[in-house]
N, C-alpha and C positions, 0 to 999 in steps of 0.2 A: 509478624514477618516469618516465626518459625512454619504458624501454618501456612502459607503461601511455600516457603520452600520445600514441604510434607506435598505439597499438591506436585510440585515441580517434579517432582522427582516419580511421583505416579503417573503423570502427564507424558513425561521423555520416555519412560520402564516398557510405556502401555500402545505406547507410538511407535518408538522402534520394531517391537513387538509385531503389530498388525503390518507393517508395511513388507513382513517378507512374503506375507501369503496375499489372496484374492479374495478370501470369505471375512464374513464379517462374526463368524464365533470368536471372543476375545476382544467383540472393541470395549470399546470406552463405557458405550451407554448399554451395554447388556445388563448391570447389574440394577441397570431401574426398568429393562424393558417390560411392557406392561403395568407397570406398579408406580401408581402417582405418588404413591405413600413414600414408596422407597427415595425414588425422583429426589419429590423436597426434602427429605432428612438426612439425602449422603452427600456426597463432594463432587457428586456429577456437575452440578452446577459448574462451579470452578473450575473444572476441566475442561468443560466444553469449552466456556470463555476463553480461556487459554488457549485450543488450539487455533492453528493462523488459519484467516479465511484467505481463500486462493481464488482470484478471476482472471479466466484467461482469454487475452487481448491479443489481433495483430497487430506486428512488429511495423513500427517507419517503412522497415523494406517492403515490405509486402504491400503497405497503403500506396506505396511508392509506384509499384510494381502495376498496380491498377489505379497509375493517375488519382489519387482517392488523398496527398499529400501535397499543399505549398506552402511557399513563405509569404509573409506579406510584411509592407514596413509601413507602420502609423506612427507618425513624430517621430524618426528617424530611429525607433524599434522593431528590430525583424520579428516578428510572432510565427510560430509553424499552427496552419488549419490541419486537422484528420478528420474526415469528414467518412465517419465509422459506417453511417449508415447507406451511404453509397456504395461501401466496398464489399457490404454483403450482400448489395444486389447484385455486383460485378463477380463475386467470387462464389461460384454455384458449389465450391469442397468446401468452405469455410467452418459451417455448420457441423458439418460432420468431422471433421478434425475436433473440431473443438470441443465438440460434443464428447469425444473419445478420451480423450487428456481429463474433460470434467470428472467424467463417469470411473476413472482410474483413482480419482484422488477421494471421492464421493464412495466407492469401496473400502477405503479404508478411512471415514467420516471425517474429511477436511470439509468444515462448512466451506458453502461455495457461494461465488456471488456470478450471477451468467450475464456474461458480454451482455447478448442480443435484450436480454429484460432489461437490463439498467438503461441502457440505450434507449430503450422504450420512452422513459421517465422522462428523458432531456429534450429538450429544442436547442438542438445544434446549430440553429443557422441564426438566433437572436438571443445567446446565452448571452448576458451580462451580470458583472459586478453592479447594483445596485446603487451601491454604497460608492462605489470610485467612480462608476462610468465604464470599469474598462472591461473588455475584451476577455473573457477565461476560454483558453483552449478547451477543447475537446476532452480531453485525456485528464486534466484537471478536474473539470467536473465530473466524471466517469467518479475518479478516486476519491472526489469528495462526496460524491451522493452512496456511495459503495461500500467505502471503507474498506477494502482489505485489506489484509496483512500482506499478503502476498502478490507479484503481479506474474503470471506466466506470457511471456515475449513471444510468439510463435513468428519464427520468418522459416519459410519452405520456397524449392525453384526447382523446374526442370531444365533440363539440357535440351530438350527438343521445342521449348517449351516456353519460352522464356520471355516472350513477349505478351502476352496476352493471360496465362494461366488457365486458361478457363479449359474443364474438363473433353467438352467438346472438337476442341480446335485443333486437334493433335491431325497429320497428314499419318496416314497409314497405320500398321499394329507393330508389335512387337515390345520388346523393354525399353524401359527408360530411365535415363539417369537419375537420381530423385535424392536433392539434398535438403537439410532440414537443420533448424536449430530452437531448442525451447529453452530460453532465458529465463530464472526465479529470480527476479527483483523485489527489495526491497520498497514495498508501498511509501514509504515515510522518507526514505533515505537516494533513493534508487541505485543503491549497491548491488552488485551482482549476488548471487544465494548460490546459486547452484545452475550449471547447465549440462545442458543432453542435446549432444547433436551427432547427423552422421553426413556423410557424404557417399555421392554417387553409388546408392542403394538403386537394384536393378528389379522393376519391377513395369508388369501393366496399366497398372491403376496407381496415378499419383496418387491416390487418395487412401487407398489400402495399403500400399507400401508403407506412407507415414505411423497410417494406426498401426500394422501389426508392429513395426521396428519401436514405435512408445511403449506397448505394450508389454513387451519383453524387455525394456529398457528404464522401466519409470522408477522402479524401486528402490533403485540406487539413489537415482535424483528424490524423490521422496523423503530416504531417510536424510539428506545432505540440508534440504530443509528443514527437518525437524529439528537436527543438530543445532541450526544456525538461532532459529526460533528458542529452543533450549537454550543460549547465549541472551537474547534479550529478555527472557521472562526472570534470567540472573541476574544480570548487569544492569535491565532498562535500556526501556526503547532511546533510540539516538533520534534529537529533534535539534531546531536551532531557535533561538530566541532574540528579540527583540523589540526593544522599549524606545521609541523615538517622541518628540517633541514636535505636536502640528507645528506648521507654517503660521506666523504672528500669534503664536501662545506666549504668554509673557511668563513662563517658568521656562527652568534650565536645570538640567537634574543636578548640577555644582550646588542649587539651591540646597538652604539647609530647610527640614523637612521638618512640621510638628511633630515629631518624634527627636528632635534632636541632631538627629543623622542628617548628611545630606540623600537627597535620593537617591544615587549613587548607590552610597555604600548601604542604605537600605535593602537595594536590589541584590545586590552582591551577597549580603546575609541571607535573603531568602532564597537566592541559588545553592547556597551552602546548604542551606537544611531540607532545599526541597528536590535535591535530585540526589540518586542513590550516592552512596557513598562520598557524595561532593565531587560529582563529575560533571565538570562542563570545561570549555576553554574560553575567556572573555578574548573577544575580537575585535572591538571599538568602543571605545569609551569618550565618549566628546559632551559636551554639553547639551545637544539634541540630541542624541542616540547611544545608548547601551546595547551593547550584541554581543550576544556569545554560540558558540557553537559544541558540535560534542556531549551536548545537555542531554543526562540520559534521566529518564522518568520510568517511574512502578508501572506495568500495565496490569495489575492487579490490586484490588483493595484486601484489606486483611480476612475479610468474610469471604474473597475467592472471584466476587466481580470486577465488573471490567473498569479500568481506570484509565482514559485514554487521552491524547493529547486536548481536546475538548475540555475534557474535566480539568488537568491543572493548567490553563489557561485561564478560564474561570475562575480557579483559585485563586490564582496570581493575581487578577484585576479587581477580584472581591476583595483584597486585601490591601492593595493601593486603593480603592476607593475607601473600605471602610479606615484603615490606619492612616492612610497621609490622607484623604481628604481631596483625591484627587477624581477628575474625571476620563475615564480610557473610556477608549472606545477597540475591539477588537476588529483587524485589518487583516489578518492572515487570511490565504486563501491554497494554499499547500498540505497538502495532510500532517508534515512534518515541521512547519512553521508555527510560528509562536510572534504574533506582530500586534503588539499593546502601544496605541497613538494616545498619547496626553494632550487635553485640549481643554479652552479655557472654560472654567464654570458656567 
């Protein structure tokens, strides 16, 4: 743990650092550039790992904005559709925005993960759960097939403009009103991180007004990210967890468990030992279902790799399976969920 906080602290020094400038003399990976030798025998690894990957997605409003957004209700569940790959046929600036915001944060080596490719990967219009049947949004699968740390929000509007957005459509020349907002969400959590927005920026080209005012603008937002990131790589990432009881299983976690314990309180000890500091908050506790929230977890192992909610999920169910002798099966589908269903032998 001491060497994970040795990394921490060269990870936060070396970040803040690069984010006041535009060159990449003083990043991260200078000291193995070239040299594989150096590479595998110094701490770059663990650095890298550490910093947060960032992809940047349009905002509700914006899908909104070009029809590219509904609800729909199956079994009296409203679900919202984003139907991503439509909106960047609709939105002829998208690319180039986005592209701008990447290339900002790619300067100062935040691994990235890009909209339009991940997009690529998915079939939006018959994703399903497998395993349930059910329906995964859009944006769901983006963040599970992606993994980032980070998500960047972008919603932008004109005043002259406002119906349609598209570059083309404006009636005559001159300025134009040009508001904008980039939201840093929390991939895991979707807490707000940090945001950069301006209003009624007067310019000819929605699309260059946005770049240059990021441009001049990003570094602030930048380092407000790294700070917050610097926060979880101490405390651990915040997830929520829970351990439910299929339908017609004939266990009940009150059960007392071959260990003595009931499962319960089994569960309860291995939250204690398995999030930092013993931090979580239990929020249901009934005979079908254990939940807590608040559960913060290592994103790092003590060799400097990544340890993600993946992995101690795995843990967790390796460990009710091998010590109580039970059988889970894993139902999360959240980046930041933790959904262990008990079911019978």
């Amino acid at each position: 743990m001491k060497t994970i906080r040795i990394f921490i602290t060269a990870i936060m020094s070396a970040a803040l650092a690069s984010c006041g400038g535009g060159n990449k003399s003083g990043s991260l990976t200078d000291m193995a550039s070239g040299d594989m030798e150096a590479y595998e025998n110094s701490a770059v690894n663990a650095i890298e790992q550490a910093r947060p990957t960032i992809m940047v997605i349009p905002s509700d409003q914006v899908l909104q904005n070009f029809k590219c957004l509904k609800t729909e209700t199956v079994n009296g569940r409203s679900y919202v559709l984003r139907d991503y790959k439509n909106y960047l046929l609709k939105d002829d600036r998208a690319r180039r925005i986005i592209s701008t915001i990447q290339n900002a944060f790619n300067d100062q080596d935040f691994p990235l993960n890009d909209f339009e490719q991940t997009l690529k990967q998915l079939d939006t219009y018959e994703a399903t759960d497998l395993a349930d049947g059910l329906e995964k949004d859009t944006k769901t699968l983006l963040l599970t097939t992606a993994h980032p740390d980070i998500i960047l929000e972008l919603a932008y509007d004109t005043s002259r403009d406002k119906m349609s957005l598209t570059s083309h459509n404006y009636s005559g020349r001159g300025e134009k009103n040009v508001s904008y907002t980039l939201t840093a969400l929390d991939a895991y959590t979707a807490k707000a991180v940090a945001t950069m927005t301006a209003s009624n920026l007067k310019g000819e080209s929605t699309t260059e007004t946005i770049q240059n005012d990021i441009m001049e603008n990003v570094s602030k937002f930048q380092q407000d990210i790294v700070k917050y990131f610097s926060d979880i790589l101490t405390r651990g990432r915040d997830i929520t967890v829970r351990i439910a009881i299929e339908k017609g299983c004939n266990i009940k976690l009150s059960d007392e468990s071959i260990e003595g314990d009931t499962y319960t309180d089994w569960i309860i000890d291995y939250m204690k030992a398995h999030t930092v500091k013993g931090a979580y908050k239990m929020q249901n506790n009934t005979d079908y279902e254990l939940s807590f929230t608040n559960c913060r977890i290592k994103l790092l192992n003590d060799d400097g790799t990544q340890y993600g909610v993946y992995d101690w999920t795995r843990d967790l169910a390796k460990n009710l399976r091998t010590n109580l002798g039970l059988k889970v099966s894993n139902k999360a589908q959240g980046l930041g969920e933790v959904l262990l269903v008990i079911q019978n032998q």
